[in-house]
Phi, psi and omega in degrees: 000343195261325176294314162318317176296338197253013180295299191313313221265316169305313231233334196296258221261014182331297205265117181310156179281262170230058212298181161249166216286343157275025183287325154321298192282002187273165194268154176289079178267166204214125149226165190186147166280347172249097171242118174264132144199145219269076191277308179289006160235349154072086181192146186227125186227141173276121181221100170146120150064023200300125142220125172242146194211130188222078179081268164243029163281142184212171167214128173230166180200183170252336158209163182223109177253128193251113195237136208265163159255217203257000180248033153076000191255154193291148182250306177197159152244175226214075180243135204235156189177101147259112355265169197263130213223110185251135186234125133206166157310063195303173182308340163311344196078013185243168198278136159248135175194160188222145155213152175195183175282344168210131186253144183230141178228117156235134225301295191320338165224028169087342228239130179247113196279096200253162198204102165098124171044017158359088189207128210260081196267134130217113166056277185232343180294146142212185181232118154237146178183176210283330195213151188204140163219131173250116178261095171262028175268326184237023167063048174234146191228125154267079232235177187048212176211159209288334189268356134094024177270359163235161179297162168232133157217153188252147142218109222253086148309119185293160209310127163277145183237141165276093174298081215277094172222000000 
């Protein structure tokens, strides 16, 4: 049991979204009205009012299921919400955030998944559609669905310019 706890706390938020660069060394906190955890199936689940916040990384739900692979390292999680909500900073300092009703992030490939009301915050820009995948190792974003039954809508601000007169 003790190697699973210190699994969640090491292993929960390891790889940054687009964090700023000390968001990796800060301690992981977790609250919840719940904790299940699962060794054999290596999987930990959170219920009630979920928030984990590891510097200016945040997740909040109604649950958050942390599901391990077979080396003991995070495979994925799992945020149910309505809607369900990641806050964070990029290296830039400036804010990023998603919400939807469920969110998925998974470590093998970078990628953070949103699904139902979908909706993609950078700074004054978004995105909304039924389903968005954020790929963040190389910043490429996906929206809608491939059979093309929900809208993708964007809003997109313009370049601020300084005028020198």
């Amino acid at each position: 049991m003790r190697w699973l706890c210190r699994a969640v706390l090491l292993a929960c938020l390891t790889t940054p979204l687009w964090a700023l660069p000390g968001d990796q060394d800060q301690p992981i906190q977790i609250e919840a009205d719940r904790l299940q955890m699962d060794e054999v199936n290596r999987v930990s689940r959170y219920f009630g009012n979920v928030t984990i916040v590891q510097g200016s990384i945040q997740f909040e739900g109604d649950s958050i299921a942390v599901y391990f692979n077979q080396n003991d390292e995070l495979d994925h999680l799992e945020i149910k919400g309505r809607p369900a909500r990641f806050k964070q900073l990029n290296a830039d300092g400036k804010p990023v955030s998603a919400s939807a009703r469920l969110l998925r992030y998974f470590e093998a490939d970078a990628r953070l998944e949103l699904r139902g009301d979908a909706l993609f915050r950078s700074e004054d820009d978004q995105i909304q559609s039924d389903s968005i995948n954020l790929f963040t190792q190389n910043d490429a974003i996906e929206a809608g669905s491939p059979e093309g039954d929900s809208r993708v809508r964007m809003l997109i601000q313009p370049n601020k310019r300084t005028i020198d007169e």
